[in-house]
N, CA, C and O atoms as a printed pandas DataFrame, in Angstrom:
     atom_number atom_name residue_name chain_id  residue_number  x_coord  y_coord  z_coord
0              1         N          UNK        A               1   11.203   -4.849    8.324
1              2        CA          UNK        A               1    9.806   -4.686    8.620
2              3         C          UNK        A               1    9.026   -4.810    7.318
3              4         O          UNK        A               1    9.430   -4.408    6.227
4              5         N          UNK        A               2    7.706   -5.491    7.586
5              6        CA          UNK        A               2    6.755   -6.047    6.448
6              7         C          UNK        A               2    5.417   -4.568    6.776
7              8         O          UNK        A               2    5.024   -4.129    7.856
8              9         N          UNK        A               3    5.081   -4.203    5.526
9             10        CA          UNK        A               3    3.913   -3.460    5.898
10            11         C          UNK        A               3    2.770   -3.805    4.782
11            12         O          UNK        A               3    3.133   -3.285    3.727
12            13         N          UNK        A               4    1.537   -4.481    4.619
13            14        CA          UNK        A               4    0.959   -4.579    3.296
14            15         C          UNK        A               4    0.201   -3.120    3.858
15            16         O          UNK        A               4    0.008   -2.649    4.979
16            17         N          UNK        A               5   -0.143   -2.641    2.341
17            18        CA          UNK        A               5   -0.732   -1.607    2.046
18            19         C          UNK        A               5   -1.600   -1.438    0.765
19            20         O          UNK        A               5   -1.431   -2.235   -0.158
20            21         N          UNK        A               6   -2.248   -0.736    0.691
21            22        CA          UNK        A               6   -3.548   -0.299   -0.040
22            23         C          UNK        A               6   -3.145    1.005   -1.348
23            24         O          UNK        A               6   -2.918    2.204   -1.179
24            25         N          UNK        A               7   -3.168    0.377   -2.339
25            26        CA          UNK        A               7   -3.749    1.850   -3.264
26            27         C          UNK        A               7   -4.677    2.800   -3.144
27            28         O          UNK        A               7   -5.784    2.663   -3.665
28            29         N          UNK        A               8   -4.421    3.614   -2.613
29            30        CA          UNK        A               8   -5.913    4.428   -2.268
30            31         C          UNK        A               8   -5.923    5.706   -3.805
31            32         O          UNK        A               8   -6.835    6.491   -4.064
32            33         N          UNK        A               9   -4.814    5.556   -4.460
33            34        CA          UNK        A               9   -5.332    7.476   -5.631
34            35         C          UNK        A               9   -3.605    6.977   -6.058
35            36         O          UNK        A               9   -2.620    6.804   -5.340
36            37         N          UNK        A              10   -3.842    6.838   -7.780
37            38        CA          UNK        A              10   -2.987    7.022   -9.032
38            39         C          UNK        A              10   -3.431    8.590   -9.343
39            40         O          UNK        A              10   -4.585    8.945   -9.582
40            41         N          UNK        A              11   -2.381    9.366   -9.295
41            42        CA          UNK        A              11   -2.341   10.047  -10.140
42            43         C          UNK        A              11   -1.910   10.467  -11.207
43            44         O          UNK        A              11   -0.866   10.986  -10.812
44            45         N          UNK        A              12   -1.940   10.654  -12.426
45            46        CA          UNK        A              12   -1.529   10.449  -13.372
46            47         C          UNK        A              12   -1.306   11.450  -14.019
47            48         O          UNK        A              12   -2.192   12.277  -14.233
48            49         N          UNK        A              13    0.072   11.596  -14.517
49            50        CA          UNK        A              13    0.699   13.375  -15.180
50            51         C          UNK        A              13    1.328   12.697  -16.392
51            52         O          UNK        A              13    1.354   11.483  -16.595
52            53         N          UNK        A              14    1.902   13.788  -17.273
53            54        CA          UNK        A              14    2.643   13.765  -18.317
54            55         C          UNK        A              14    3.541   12.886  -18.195
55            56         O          UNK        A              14    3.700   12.002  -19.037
56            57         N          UNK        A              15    4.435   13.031  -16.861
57            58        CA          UNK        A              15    5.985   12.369  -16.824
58            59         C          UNK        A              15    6.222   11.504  -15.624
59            60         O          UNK        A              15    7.341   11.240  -15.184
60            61         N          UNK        A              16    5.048   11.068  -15.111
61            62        CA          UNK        A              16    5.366   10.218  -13.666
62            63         C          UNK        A              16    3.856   10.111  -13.490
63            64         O          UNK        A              16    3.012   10.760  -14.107
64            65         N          UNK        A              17    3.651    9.198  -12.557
65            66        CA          UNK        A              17    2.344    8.957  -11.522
66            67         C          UNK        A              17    2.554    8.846  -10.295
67            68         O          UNK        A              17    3.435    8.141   -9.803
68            69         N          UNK        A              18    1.718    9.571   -9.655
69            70        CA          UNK        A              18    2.558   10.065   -8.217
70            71         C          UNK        A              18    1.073    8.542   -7.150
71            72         O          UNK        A              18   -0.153    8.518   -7.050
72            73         N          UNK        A              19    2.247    7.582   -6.625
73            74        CA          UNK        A              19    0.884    6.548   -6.174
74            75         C          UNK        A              19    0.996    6.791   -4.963
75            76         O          UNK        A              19    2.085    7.000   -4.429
76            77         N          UNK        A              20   -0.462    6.798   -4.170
77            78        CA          UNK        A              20   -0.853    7.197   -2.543
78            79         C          UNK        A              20   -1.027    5.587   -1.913
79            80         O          UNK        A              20   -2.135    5.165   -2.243
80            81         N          UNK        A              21   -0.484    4.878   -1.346
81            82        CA          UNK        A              21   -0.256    3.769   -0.431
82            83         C          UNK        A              21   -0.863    4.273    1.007
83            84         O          UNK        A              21   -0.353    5.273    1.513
84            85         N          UNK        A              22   -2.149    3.474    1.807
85            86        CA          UNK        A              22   -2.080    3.310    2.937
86            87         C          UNK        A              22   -2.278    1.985    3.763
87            88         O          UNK        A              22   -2.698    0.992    3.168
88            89         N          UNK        A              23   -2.003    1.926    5.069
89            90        CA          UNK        A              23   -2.037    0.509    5.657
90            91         C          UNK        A              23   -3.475    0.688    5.649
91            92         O          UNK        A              23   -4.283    1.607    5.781
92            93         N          UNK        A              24   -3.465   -1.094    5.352
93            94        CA          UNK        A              24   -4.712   -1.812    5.255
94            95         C          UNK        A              24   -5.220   -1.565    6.761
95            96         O          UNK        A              24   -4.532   -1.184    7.708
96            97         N          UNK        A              25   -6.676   -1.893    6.753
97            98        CA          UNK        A              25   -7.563   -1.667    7.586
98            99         C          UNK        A              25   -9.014   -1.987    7.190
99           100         O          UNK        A              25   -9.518   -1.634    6.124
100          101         N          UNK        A              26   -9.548   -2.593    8.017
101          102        CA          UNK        A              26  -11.364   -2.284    7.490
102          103         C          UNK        A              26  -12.410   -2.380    8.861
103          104         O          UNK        A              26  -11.941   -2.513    9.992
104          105         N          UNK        A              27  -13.480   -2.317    8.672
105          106        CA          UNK        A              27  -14.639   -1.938    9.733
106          107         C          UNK        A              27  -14.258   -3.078   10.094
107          108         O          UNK        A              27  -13.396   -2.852   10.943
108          109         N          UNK        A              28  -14.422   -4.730    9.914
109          110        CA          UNK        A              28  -14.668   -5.445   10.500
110          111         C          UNK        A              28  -13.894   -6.639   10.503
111          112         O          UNK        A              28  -13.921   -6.834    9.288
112          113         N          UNK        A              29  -13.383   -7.359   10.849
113          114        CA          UNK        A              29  -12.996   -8.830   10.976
114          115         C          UNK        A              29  -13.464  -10.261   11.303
115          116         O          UNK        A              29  -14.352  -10.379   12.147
116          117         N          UNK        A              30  -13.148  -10.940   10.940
117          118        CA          UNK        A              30  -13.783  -12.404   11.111
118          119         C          UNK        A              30  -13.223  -12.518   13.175
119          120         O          UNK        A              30  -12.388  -11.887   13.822
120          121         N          UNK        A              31  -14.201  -13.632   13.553
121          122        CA          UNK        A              31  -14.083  -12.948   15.103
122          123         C          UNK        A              31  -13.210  -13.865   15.267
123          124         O          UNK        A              31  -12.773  -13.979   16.412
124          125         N          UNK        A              32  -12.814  -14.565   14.472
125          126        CA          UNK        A              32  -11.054  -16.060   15.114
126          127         C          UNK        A              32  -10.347  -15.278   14.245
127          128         O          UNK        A              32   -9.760  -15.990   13.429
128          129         N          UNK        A              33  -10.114  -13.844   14.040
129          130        CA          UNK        A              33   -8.965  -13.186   13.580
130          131         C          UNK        A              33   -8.435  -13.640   12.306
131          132         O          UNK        A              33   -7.233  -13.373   12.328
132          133         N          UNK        A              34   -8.679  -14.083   11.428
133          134        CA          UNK        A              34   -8.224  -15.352   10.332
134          135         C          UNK        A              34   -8.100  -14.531    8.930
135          136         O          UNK        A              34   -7.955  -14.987    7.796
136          137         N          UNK        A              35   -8.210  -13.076    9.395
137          138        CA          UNK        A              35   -7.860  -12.380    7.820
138          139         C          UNK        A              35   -6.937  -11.616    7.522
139          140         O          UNK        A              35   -7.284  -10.435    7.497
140          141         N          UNK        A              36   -5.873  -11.817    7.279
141          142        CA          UNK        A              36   -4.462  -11.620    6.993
142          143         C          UNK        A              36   -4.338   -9.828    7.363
143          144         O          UNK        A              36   -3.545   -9.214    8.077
144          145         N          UNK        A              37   -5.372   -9.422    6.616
145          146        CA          UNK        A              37   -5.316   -7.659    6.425
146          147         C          UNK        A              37   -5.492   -7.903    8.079
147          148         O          UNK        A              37   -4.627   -7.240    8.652
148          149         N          UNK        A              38   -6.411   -8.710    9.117
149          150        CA          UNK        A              38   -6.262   -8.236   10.145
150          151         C          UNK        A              38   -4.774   -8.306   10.848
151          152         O          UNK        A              38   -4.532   -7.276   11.477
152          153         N          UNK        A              39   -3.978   -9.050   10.875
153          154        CA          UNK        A              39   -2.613   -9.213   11.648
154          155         C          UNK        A              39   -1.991   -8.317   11.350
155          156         O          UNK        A              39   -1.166   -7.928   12.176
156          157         N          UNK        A              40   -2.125   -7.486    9.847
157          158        CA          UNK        A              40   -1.099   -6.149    9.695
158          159         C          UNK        A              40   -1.255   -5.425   10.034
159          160         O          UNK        A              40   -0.361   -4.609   10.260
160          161         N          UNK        A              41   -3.123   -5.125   10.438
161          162        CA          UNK        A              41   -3.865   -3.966   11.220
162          163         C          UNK        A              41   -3.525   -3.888   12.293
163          164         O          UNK        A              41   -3.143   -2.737   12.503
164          165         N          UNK        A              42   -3.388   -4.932   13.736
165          166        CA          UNK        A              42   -3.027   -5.101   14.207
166          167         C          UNK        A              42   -1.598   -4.596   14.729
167          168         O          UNK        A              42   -1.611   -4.065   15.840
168          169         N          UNK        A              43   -0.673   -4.672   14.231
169          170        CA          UNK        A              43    0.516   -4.045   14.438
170          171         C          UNK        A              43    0.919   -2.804   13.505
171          172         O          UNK        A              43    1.932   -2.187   13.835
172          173         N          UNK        A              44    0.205   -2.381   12.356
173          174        CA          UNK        A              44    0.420   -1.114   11.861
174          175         C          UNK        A              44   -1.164   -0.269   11.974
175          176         O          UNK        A              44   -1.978   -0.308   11.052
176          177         N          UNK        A              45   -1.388    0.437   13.208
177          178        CA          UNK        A              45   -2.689    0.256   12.379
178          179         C          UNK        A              45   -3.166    1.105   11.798
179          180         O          UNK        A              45   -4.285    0.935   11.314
180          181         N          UNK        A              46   -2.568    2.171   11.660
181          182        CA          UNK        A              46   -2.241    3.283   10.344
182          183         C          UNK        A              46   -1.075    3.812    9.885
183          184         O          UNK        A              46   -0.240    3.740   10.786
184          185         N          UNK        A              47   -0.565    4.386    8.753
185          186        CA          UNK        A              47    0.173    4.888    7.836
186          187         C          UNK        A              47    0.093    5.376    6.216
187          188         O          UNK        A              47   -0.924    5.299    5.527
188          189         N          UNK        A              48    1.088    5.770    5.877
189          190        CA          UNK        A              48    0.707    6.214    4.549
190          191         C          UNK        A              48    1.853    6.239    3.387
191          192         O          UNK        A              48    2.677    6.858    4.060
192          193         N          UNK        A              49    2.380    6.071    2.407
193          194        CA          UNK        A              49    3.264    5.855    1.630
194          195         C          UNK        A              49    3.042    7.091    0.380
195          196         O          UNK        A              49    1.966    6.928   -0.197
196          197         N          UNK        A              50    3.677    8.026   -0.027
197          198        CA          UNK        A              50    3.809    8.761   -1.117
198          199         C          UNK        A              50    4.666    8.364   -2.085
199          200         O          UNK        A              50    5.848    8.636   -1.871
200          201         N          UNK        A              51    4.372    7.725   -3.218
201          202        CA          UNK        A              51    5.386    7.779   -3.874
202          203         C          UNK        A              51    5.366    8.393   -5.382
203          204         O          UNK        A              51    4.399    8.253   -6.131
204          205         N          UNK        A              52    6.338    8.963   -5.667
205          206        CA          UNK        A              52    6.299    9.514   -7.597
206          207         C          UNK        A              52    7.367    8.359   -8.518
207          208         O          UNK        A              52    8.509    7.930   -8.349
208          209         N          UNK        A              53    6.365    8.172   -9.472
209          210        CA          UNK        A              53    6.994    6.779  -10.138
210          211         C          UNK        A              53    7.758    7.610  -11.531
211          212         O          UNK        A              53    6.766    8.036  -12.122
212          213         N          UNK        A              54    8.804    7.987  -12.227
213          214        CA          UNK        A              54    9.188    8.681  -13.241
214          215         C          UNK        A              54    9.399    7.592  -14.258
215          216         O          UNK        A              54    9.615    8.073  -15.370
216          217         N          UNK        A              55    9.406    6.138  -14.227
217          218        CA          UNK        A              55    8.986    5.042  -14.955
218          219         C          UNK        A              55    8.153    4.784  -15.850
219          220         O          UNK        A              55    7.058    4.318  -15.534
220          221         N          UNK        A              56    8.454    5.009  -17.063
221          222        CA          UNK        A              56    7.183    5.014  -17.900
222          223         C          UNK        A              56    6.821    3.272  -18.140
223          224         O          UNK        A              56    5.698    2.846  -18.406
224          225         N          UNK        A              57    7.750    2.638  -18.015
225          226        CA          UNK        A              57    7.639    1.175  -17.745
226          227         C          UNK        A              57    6.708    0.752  -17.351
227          228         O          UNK        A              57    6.058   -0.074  -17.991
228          229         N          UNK        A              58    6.283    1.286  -15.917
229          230        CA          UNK        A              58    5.694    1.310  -14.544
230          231         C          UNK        A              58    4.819    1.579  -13.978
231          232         O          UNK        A              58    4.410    1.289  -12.854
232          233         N          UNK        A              59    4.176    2.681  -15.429
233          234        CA          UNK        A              59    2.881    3.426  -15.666
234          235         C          UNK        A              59    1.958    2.885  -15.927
235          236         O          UNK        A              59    2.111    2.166  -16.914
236          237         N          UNK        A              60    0.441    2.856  -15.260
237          238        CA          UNK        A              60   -0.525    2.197  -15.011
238          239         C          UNK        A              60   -0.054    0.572  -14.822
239          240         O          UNK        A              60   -0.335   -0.029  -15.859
240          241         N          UNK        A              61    0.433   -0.119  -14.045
241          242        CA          UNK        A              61    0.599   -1.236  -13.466
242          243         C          UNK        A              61    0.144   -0.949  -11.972
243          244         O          UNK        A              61    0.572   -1.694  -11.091
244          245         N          UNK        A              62   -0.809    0.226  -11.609
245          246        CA          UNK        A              62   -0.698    0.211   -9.766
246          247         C          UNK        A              62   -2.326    0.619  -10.308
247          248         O          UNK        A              62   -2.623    1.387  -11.223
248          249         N          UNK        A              63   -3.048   -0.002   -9.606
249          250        CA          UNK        A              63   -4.567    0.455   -9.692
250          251         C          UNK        A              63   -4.707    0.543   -8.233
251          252         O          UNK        A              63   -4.012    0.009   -7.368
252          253         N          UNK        A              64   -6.111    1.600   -8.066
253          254        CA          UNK        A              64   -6.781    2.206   -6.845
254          255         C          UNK        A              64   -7.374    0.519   -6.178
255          256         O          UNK        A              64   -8.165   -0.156   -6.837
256          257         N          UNK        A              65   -6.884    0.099   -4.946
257          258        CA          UNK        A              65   -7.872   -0.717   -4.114
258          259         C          UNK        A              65   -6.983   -2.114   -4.438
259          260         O          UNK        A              65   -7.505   -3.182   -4.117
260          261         N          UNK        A              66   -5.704   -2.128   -5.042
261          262        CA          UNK        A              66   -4.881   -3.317   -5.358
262          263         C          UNK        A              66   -3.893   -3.165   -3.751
263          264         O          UNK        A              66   -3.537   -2.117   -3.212
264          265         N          UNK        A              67   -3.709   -4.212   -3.408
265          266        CA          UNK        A              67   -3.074   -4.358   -2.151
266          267         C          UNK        A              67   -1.436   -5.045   -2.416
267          268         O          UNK        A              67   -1.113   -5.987   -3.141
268          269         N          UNK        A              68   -0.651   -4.235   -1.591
269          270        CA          UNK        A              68    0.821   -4.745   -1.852
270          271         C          UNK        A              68    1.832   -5.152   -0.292
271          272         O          UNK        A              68    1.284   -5.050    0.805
272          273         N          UNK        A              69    2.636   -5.395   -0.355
273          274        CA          UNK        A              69    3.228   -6.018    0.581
274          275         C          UNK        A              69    4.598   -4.764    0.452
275          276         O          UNK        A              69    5.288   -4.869   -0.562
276          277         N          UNK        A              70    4.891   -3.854    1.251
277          278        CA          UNK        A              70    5.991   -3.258    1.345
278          279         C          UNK        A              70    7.467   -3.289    2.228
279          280         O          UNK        A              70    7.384   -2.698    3.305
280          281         N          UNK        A              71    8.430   -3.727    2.005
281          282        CA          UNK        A              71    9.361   -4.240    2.631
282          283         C          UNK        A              71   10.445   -3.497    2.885
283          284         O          UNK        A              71   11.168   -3.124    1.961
284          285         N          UNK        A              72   10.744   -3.129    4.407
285          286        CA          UNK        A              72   11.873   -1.795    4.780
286          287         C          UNK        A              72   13.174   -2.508    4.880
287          288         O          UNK        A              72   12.951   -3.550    5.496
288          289         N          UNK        A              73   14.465   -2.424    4.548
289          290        CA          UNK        A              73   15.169   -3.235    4.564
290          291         C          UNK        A              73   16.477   -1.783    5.135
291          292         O          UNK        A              73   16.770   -0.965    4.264
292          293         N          UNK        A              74   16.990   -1.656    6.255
293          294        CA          UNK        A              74   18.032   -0.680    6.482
294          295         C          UNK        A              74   19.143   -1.059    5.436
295          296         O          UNK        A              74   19.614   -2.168    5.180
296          297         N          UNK        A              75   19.544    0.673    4.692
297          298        CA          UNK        A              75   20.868    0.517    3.874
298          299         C          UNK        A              75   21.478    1.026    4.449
299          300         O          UNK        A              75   21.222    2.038    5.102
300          301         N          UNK        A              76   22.920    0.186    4.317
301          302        CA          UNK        A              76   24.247    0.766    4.526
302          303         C          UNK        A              76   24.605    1.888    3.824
303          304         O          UNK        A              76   25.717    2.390    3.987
């Protein structure tokens, strides 16, 4: 399963940044459906992602309102 999602809040600590992900969504759409964020809305049309990054690598590379593509893949 494909989910794009939204930066909505970096937070930023000493030893990690804890990033808030939600599914895309907005007030309005083009009316021949033709905007990508709409087809994900469409089949997700809310959720939310928590994640804590302990990566200092990794730190500030995620800004508020940057959109990502998240991919569930079942592990063995």
């Amino acid at each position: 399963m494909r989910a794009k999602m939204k930066v909505i809040k970096v937070e930023q600590h000493e030893t990690c940044e804890i990033l808030h992900f939600q599914a895309v969504s907005r007030n309005s759409y083009p009316a021949d459906g033709s905007d990508e964020d709409n087809t994900y809305a469409n089949f997700t049309p809310s959720g939310s992602v928590t994640l804590t990054v302990a990566n200092k690598d990794l730190h500030g590379n995620f800004k508020a309102g940057d959109k990502y593509f998240i991919d569930f893949t079942k592990a063995e």
